[in-house]
Structure formats: structure tokens, C-alpha cells
C-alpha positions, 0 to 999 in steps of 0.5 A, spaced: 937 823 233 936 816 232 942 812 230 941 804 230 944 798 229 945 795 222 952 791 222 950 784 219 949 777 222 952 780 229 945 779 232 947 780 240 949 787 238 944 789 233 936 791 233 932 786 237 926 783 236 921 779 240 915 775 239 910 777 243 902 779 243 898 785 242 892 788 243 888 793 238 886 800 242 886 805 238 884 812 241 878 815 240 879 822 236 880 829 240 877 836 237 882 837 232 885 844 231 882 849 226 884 848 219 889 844 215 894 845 210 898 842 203 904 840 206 906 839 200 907 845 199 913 849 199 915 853 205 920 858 202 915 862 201 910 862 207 910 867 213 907 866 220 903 871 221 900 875 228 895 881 226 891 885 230 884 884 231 880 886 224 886 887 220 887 879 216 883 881 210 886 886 209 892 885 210 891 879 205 889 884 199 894 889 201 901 884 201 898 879 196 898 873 201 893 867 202 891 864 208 893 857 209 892 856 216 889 860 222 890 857 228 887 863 232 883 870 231 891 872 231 896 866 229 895 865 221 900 861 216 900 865 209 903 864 202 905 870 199 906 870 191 910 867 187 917 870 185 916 876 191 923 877 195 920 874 201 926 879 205 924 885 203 916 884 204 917 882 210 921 888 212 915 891 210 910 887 213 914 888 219 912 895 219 906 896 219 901 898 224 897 892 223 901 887 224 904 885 230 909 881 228 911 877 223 917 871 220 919 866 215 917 859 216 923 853 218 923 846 219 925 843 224 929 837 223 930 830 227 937 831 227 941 825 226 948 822 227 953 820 222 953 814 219 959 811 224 959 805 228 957 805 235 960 802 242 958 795 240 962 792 246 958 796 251 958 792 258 952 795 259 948 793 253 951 787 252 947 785 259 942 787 256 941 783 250 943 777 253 937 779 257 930 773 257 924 772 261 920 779 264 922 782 271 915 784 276 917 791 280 911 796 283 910 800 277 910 795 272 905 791 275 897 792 272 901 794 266 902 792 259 910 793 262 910 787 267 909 782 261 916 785 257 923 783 256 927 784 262 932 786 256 928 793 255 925 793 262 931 792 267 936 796 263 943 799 264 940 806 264 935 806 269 941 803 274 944 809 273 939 814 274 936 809 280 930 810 276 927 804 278 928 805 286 926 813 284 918 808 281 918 803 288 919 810 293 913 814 286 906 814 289 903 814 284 908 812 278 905 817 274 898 816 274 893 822 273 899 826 269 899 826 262 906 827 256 905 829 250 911 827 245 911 832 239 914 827 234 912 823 228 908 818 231 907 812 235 906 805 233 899 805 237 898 797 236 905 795 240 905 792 247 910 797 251 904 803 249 897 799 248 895 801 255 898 807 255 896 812 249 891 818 249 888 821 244 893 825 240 894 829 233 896 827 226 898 834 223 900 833 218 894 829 215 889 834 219 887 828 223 885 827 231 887 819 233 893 814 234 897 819 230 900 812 227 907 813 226 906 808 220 903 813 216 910 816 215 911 810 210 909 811 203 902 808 201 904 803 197 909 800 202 905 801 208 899 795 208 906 790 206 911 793 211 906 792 217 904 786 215 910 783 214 914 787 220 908 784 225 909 777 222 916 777 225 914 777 231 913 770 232 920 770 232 924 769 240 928 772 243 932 765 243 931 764 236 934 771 235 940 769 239 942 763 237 942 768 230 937 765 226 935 772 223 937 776 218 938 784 218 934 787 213 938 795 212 932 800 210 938 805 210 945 808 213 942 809 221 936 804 221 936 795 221 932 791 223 932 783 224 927 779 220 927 772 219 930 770 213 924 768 210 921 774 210 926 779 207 924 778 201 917 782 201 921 787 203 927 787 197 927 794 194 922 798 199 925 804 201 923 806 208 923 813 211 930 814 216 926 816 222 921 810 221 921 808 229 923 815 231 917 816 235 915 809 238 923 809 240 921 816 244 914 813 247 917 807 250 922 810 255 918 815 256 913 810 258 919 805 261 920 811 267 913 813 268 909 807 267 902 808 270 903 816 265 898 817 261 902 819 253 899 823 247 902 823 241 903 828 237 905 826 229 909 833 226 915 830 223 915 827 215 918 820 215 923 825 211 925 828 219 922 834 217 918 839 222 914 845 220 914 852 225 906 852 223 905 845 227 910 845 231 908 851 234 901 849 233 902 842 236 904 845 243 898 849 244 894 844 243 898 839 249 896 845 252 889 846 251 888 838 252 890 837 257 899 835 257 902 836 264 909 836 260 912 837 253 916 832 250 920 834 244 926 831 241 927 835 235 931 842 234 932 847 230 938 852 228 935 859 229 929 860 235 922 864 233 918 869 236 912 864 235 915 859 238 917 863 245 911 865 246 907 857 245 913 855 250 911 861 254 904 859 253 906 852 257 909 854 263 904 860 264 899 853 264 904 849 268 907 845 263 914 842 263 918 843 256 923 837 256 927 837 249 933 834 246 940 838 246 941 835 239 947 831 236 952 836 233 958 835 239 959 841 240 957 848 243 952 850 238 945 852 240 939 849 237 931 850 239 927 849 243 932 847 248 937 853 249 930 857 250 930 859 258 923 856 259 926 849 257 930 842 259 935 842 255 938 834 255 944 832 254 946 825 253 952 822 258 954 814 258 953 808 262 960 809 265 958 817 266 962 821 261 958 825 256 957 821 249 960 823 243 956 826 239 952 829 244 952 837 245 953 841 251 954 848 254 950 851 259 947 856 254 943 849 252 943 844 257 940 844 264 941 837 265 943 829 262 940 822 262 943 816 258 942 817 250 947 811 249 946 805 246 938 804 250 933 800 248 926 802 247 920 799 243 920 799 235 914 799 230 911 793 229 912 789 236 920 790 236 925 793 240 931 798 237 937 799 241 938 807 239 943 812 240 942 820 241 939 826 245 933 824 243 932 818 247 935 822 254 930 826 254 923 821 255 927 820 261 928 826 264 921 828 261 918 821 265 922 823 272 918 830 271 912 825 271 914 821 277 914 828 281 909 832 278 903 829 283 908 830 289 907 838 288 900 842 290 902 850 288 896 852 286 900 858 282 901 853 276 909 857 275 910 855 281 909 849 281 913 849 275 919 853 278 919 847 284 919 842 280 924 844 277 929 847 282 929 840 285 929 836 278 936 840 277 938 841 285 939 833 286 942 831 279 949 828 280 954 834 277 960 828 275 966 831 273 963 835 267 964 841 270 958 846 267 958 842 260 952 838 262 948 843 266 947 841 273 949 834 272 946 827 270 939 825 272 939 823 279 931 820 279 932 817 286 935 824 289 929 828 285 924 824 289 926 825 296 928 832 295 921 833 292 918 829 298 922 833 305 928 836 301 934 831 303 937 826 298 941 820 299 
């Protein structure tokens, strides 16, 4: 869902750079989950499995599989043989007494808009761009957050949302609650999420830590990218302005301004689409709750590719790990009975899912949004109208947030206007974090059902009818309703 500026020398309306410091935190690593496999290998041929207890081994001998990955005592990933007709044995397998259920793997896909221009004239982003200098409010301070660009900080579409007045009323700015975003990573080292990550999860190598989004990029491009991305960050803002960069294309949705010096050690890389993705997701989460603590969760290729095993898996593991709320800004076409059941898992838990309605502009479903037991986001713009590529219908979408021409952290120190669902959905997953500390059932679902009846009660319905679900994300309004049920 990542769509960002690439039109060349217009430097005021393209990706923004700013030259600033970092500090070097990396997580410490968690207890990974069991196993790992070849992602690699090709998924048309593997078969999520559930057996009952005892059954596994025979039924590997049985229908021929082998064992990939097993995630419990129940949950196993399996390949079947080379050249079976993978819908005949799973009729087959799916009558067994043994078996308790059983599906074909899919991917799950970071969905991205056409190569089109976007509104570039945007009064609101405009404001923001021309934006130097750093603002101070209550929850930026004592953060990395109180030294950044006011372009980022003080945005358009925290205005809108009242989002910054909703963090001045917030007691706690998110302190003590936990997000994890399900994505490709974050870049652990940039300033907007230095102080802000927790151990996460890269599965697609198998390891517990920083779940680096650089690791996306291939081997022999990464060392000299990073190097040559971070160098960069010398620049200013005014230098930037007075356009003494240049725009470096590393594909149809993705541009990046560099000093002309620089472009050069970059020449005939090819960088993955989604590099950015991720980080992008972090930073507005980050940006509306800043005292949350956020664990990233690398699942998706540089390619924007997520397989149902991982998925699936990494939301047991937010989970078990202690996450209040479950960032994904992904979709697939067809739901899973594995996947139901993990998001089932988390409510039960009391965990709040939050996923991106996705950028088809239209009406058609896409999971994990359009299940029940999650936030479904739309995306609407600055003048409150729903945004042209974003879905809609009340089958998919509970609520909408800005997705349109925001600003958000970019890897290597950057900063990245975007476009797309997928970056309205950490701001309704931060206002989720803003009012979890104010609610005390003890029964974790109906902590869960409190918070969100007032998350939806309070949002501003605009004239979309049920197009966009209960309404636009109101922050300011969720939080008083929270606190004494009145909203202003």
C-alpha cells in the first residue's frame, strides 16, 4: 500500500530527507519460535495442517508429506510430494479422523497502488514540507520525538484526527502498552524509533532481535546502500529546499532524494519496492502514541510477499509476547481458518487487531480486515472525503484515518511522504494505545469490546454514509468518551 513520490528536481513535493543524529539500540533477542523454514521454497505445494494429538507421524507416512514447520503440538506447515494434485489429497486429507483441519498455504501481499501521480498540490502536505525547526507538546517530551522536524511531528493529519490535543488529555501517551506491527521490518537505528523498539522477530530468517528492515535488500546491495543512504543525512532541510539534491528512482512507487554526489554509488542497484514499508508503518505509529513501546515483526520479502505460515505464526507470537494491539497493514483475497482462529486467539487475550482495508477502491473483501474480530481502516483526505484508491464498504471497514500524502520515518534517517491504507492504520492502532490504559475489566474481551464500542461511538461519520464505517477517526472524542462517556 506504499505509493511515494518520484517526479524529479521537484524537491518540495517528493521524499524528504533530513540530516539528523542517531543512537545505536538494538534489541536484545527474544525466545524465537520453534523451528524455521526454507522460504525459498515454493509454497504451491504446502498444506497448513492441524492434527490431533499423536496423529503427526503418521499421518507424514500416510499422505506423503514432510514436516517444514511446527508451531505447536497441533499447528504443523508441510510439503507434500512433487506432482500430487494438492486438491485432490486435500479433499482427502480433510476427511480423515485424524486431521482436524487442513488448507493450502497463500501469501499475503502488501498491496500497492498504481503507478499514478498523487495530489502534489495538497495544501496540507505543502505545509508540512515547507515545515523546519522541531515542535515540543507533553508526549514528544523525554522522546526521541521532541528533536524532530515539525514537518513529521506536527502534521496535517494529526489536525484532523485532533490527535495531538487527544496525546495533552492521554495519562499515560501510551507508556506501559505494547504494538506489534507485522510487516517487513523497521530500520532499528532511525531516530523517530531508536527509543521506542522492543524485541521482535525476523521469520523469515529465523532470528530474534531488531527484525531489520534492511534485510530485505539483497546481500551484495546492502553494506553500500546503507552506507550510502545514511551518508545522506548530512544534508538539511534547507538544503534540500533550496534543491541541491537529486531523486534517485529505485522503482515505479519509490524515490528518494540524495545529494548529487551521491547518486552514483547507487547506479544500477535494484532495491525492493517495499523497502520502507515497514519503517513507514513504525513511525506514525510511533508518531500517535509516543511513550508505546513498538515490536517489530518482519514477515513480508523485500518482494511485498507474506506467507500464511508466518502470518499466522507471528500473531501467536505478539501474543505470547506480551503485544496489547496487532498492527498489520497487509491483505490477502481469501480468509484462512488458521488465520480466524490466531485472531480469535488474540482477542480472547485482549489484544486489539488493527489492519489496512487495502487500495483497490472499491468493495471487495480482503483479510485479515473484513474478519469480525478486527479494525478494518480505510483511508480518507485531508479535506475529509475518502481517498481514491482506498476501499470501502461496511463488510470491510469499522472506521478511517488519513492515509493521504502522510510523512513518516524512511530508512536510513529519512523521512517519506506516502500514500495508501496502509499508513491510516497506525493511527488508529496508536489511538487504540493512547486509550488502553484507561480501561480496567478484568475480563480481557471486555476490555476489548469497551475500547472499541468508544473507539467507533466517537468517530465523526462525515457524509460517507456506511462507506467507511462508523466514521473518520476522532482521537480527541475516543478519549473523553473513554474517560466519562461525553465527547466534545
Amino acid at each position: 500500500m506504499l505509493k511515494m513520490l518520484c517526479s524529479r528536481r521537484n524537491l518540495t513535493t517528493t521524499i524528504f530527507l533530513m540530516g539528523v543524529g542517531f543512537l545505536v539500540s538494538i534489541p536484545t533477542a527474544a525466545t524465537p519460535p520453534p523451528g524455521h523454514f526454507d522460504h525459498s521454497n515454493s509454497h504451491n505445494n504446502q498444506l497448513l495442517l492441524r492434527a490431533n494429538a499423536g496423529s503427526l507421524q503418521a499421518l507424514q507416512g500416510r499422505y506423503e508429506l514432510t514436516l517444514l514447520q511446527q508451531r505447536d503440538d497441533d499447528l504443523v506447515l508441510v510439503a507434500a510430494a512433487q506432482g500430487v494434485d494438492m486438491e485432490t489429497l486435500g479433499l482427502t486429507m480433510d476427511q480423515d479422523a485424524d486431521i482436524e483441519s487442513v488448507e493450502p498455504v497463500a501469501l499475503a501481499s502488501l498491496p500497492r497502488r498504481d503507478a499514478v501521480e498523487p495530489a502534489l498540490s495538497s495544501p496540507g502536505l505543502q505545509r508540512n514540507l515547507q515545515r523546519s525547526g522541531a515542535m515540543t507538546r507533553r508526549c514528544l517530551n523525554s522522546t526521541a520525538l521532541e528533536h524532530m522536524w515539525a514537518g513529521f511531528t506536527d502534521q496535517w493529519a494529526l489536525d484532523v484526527t485532533r490527535l495531538h490535543t487527544a496525546q495533552v488529555a492521554s495519562p499515560a501517551c501510551g507508556a506501559g502498552v505494547t504494538v506489534a506491527i507485522i510487516d517487513t521490518g523497521v530500520d532499528p537505528l532511525h531516530p523517530v524509533l531508536v527509543d521506542a523498539l522492543v524485541p521482535g522477530f525476523d521469520f523469515l530468517s529465523g532470528q530474534a532481535g531488531s527484525a531489520s528492515e534492511w534485510d530485505a535488500l539483497p546481500p551484495e546491495a546492502r553494506g553500500p546502500t546503507e552506507e550510502a543512504l545514511r551518508a545522506s543525512a548530512t544534508q538539511s532541510v534547507q538544503q534540500i529546499l533550496e534543491g541541491n539534491g537529486d531523486i534517485v528512482v529505485l522503482d515505479s512507487a519509490l524515490g528518494v532524494i540524495l545529494d548529487p554526489t551521491m547518486t552514483s554509488s547507487l547506479e544500477g542497484e535494484t532495491l525492493d519496492s517495499y523497502f520502507g514499508h515497514g519503517t513507514m508503518v513504525a513511525g506514525l505509529l510511533r508518531l500517535a502514541a509516543p511513550a508505546a513501546d513498538i515490536m517489530p515483526l518482519r514477515v513480508f520479502d523485500g518482494s511485498g510477499s507474506g506467507h500464511l505460515y508466518d502470518i499466522v505464526d507471528a500473531i501467536y507470537y505478539a501474543v505470547d509476547h506480551g503485544a496489547d494491539i496487532i498492527n498489520m497493514s497487509f491483505s490477502m483475497d481469501q480468509s484462512s481458518k488458521e488465520l480466524k482462529r490466531a485472531l480469535k486467539y488474540a482477542r480472547d487475550n485482549g489484544v486489539v487487531a488493527v489492519a489496512a482495508a487495502g487500495n483497490n477502491g472499491d468493495q471487495s473483501l480482503v483479510f485479515p480486515a473484513a474478519d469480525g474480530r478486527v479494525v478494518g481502516v480505510a483511508s480518507t483526505t485531508e479535506t475529509d472525503e475518502l481517498s481514491d484508491f482506498s476501499s470501502f464498504g461496511a463488510s470491510l471497514v469499522k472506521l478511517a484515518a488519513p492515509g493521504d500524502g502522510v510523512i513518516s520515518a524512511f530508512p536510513g534517517d529519512h523521512y517519506a511522504a506516502g500514500w495508501g491504507t496502509s499508513f491510516a492504520t497506525p493511527l488508529v492502532a496508536g489511538t487504540v494505545a493512547l486509550l488502553l490504559p484507561l480501561y480496567d475489566s478484568e475480563a480481557p474481551i471486555q476490555r476489548v469490546q469497551e475500547l472499541l464500542r468508544d473507539l467507533l461511538l466517537s468517530s465523526d461519520s462525515l457524509e460517507l454514509g456506511n462507506l467507511i464505517g462508523r466514521g473518520r477517526l476522532d482521537s480527541l472524542a475516543a478519549l473523553c468518551q473513554a474517560v466519562d462517556g461525553t465527547c466534545q
